[in-house]
N, C-alpha and C positions, 0 to 999 in steps of 0.2 A: 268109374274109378271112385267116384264119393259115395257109391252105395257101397260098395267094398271098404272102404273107409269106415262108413258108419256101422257095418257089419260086425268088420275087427272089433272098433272098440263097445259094441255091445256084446261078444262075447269074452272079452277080456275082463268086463267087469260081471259076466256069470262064473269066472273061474276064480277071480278074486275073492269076492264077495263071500262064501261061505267059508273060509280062511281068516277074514274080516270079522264075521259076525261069531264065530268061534272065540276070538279072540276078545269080541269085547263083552261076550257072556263070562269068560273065565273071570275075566277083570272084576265085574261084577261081582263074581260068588268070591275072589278074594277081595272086596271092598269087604261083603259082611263080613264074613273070618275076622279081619282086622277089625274093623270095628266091635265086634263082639271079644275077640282076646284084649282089647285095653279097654273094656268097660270098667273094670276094677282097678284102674292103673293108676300107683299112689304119685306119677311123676309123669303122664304126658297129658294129664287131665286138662281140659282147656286149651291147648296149643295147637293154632290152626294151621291143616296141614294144604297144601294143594297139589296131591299126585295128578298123573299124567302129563299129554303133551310132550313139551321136551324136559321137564322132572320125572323123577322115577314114576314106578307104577304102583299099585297094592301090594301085588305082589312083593315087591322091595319094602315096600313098606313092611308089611308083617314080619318077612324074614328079619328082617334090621331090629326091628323093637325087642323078637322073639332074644337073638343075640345082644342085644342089651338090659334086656331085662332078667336075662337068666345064665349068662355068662357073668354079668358085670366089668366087663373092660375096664382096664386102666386108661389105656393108651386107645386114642383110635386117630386114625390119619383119614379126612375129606376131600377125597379133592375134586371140586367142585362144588359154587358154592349154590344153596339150594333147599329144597325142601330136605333131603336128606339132613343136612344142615340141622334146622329149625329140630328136628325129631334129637339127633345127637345132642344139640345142646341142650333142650329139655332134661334129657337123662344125665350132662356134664352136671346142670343146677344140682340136682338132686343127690348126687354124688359123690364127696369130697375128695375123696382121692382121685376121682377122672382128671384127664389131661385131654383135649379137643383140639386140634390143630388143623384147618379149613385154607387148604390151598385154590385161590380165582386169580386171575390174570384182566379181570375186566375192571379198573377202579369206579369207568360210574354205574355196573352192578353192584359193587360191596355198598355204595354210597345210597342207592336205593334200596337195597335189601335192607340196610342197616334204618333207615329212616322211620319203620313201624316197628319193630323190633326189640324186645330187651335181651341180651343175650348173655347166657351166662359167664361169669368172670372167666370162669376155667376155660374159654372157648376163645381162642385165636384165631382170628383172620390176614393169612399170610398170602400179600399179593406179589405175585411172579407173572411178570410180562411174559406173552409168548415171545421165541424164537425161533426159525427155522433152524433145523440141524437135520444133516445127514442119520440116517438109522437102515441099519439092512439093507444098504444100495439105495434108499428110499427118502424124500426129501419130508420130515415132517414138520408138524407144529408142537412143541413140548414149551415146557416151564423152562424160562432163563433163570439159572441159580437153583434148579430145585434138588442136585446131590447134596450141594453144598447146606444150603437150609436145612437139609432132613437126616443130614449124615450122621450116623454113630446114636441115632434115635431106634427103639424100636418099637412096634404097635400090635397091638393082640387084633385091634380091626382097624380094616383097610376099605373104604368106600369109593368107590372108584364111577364117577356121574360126569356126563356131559352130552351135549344135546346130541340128538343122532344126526342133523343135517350141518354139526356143527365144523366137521373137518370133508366136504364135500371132495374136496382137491388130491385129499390124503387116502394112499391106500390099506393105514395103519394107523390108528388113533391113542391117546393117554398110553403112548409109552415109558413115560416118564416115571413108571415106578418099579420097570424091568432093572433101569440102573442099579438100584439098590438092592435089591435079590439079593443073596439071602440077610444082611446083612438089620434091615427095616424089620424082619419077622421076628416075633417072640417063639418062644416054644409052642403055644397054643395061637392059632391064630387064623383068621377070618378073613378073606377078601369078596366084595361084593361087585361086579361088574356089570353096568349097566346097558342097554341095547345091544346087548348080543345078537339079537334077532337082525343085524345090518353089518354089512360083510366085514365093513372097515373095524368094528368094533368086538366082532368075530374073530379077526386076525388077533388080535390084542389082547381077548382070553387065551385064544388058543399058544400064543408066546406067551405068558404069563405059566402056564402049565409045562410048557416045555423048558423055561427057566429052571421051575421048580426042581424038573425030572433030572438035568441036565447037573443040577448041585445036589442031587439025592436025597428033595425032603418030600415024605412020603405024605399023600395030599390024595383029599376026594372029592368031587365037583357033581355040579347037580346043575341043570337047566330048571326055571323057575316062569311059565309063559302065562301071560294074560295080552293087554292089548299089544304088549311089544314084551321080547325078554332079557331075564336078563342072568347073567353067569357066578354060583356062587364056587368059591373055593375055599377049602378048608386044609386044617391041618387033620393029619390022620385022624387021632384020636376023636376027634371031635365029628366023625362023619355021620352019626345022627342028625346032624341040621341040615343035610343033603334028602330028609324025607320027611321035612314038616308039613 
C-alpha cells in the first residue's frame, strides 16, 4: 500500500510539472515584455512593484499599464487592495483628471500597506468589512455597503484582485461588482479579473460575461496565462487589448 502511495504521487507530479514549468516560462517572457514596454515610462519610473504569489502576475501587469497608459482612464474602480494598487496610483499621481477608488476589507492590510507608501491624493482607500450574503443559492463573502458606496458612480476600468486561496469555503468569488452591471460601466470600459485559472474565480468571469450578455452590452474577452491567469473584458470597441 505505501509503495502505491508513493507511486501515485510520483506520477502526479510527472503530470503536473510540465503544466507548472510552462507556466512559469510564460511568466518569464511576460516579466521581460513588461519591463521593456515601461523602460520609457514618464509615470511608473521607480515605483516598486511586487507581482506574483497571491498579487497579480506580469501578465496583469503589462495588460493594466498597456490600458493606462494608452487609454488614459478617468475613472478606474480596485478592488483589492495591492500591487495592482501601487501601479494605478502611480498613473492617478501623474494624471489630474484620474479618479482611483481602492476597495479592502482588511483594516490592518491598509494600515500596513499604507506604512511605506506615499500615495497619490487622487487615490482613495474605501474599507468595506466582509459579509456573508446569499448569491445564486450560494452563501458568499462580498463587501458590506459596497452598492451603496459605489452606486450612481461609473468607471472606464475595473480591476478586480484577490488572493486565489482567499475564499477556500466559496464556490464563487468578488461577486460583488455583478450588483452594479450595467449601471458601474462607462461607454468604453475595461474589466480585469484575476485567477481565473481557479475554479471559484472562473465562475466569477464566467457570471461577469453573462451579466453583460443578459443586459446586451456587447463585450470581447481574452484569457491572458503566465504562472496563474487571468480574465480580461472589454467593451466591444475596444477589442484590440484582447491581442496584446
Amino acid at each position: 500500500m505505501h509503495d502505491w502511495l508513493t507511486l501515485k504521487r510520483f506520477l502526479q507530479k510527472i503530470f503536473i510539472l510540465p503544466g507548472d514549468i510552462f507556466g512559469k516560462c510564460d511568466e518569464i517572457l511576460w516579466a521581460n515584455i513588461f519591463h521593456d514596454t515601461i523602460k520609457s515610462s514618464t509615470w511608473l519610473h521607480g515605483v516598486p512593484l511586487s507581482p506574483g504569489r497571491w498579487a497579480v502576475g506580469y501578465p496583469y501587469l503589462y495588460v493594466l499599464y498597456r490600458v493606462l497608459n494608452e487609454l488614459r482612464p478617468k475613472s478606474i474602480l480596485d478592488i483589492g487592495l495591492g500591487t495592482s494598487t501601487d501601479m494605478i496610483s502611480a498613473y492617478a499621481a501623474h494624471v489630474p483628471e484620474a479618479r482611483h477608488v481602492t476597495v479592502e476589507a482588511s483594516a490592518e492590510w491598509i494600515a500596513f500597506y499604507k506604512k511605506n507608501r506615499s500615495l497619490s491624493p487622487r487615490t482613495e482607500i474605501m474599507r468595506l468589512p466582509y459579509c456573508r450574503r446569499a448569491f445564486c443559492g450560494m452563501e458568499t463573502r462580498q463587501f458590506e455597503g459596497f452598492e451603496d458606496a459605489l452606486r450612481g458612480q461609473k468607471f472606464d476600468v475595473i480591476s478586480v484582485d484577490a488572493p486565489s486561496n482567499e475564499l477556500k469555503a466559496d464556490k464563487i468569488g468578488r461577486v460583488d461588482l455583478i450588483h452594479l452591471i450595467p449601471e458601474c460601466l462607462a461607454e468604453q470600459f475595461v474589466i480585469l479579473c484575476d485567477d481565473s485559472h481557479t475554479a471559484c474565480y472562473r465562475r466569477a468571469a464566467k457570471l461577469l460575461t453573462d451579466t453583460l450578455r443578459r443586459h446586451g452590452i456587447d463585450h470581447k474577452l481574452a484569457t491572458y496565462s503566465g504562472d496563474k491567469q487571468f480574465t480580461l473584458v472589454v467593451s466591444k470597441d475596444l477589442g484590440f487589448l484582447c491581442s496584446l
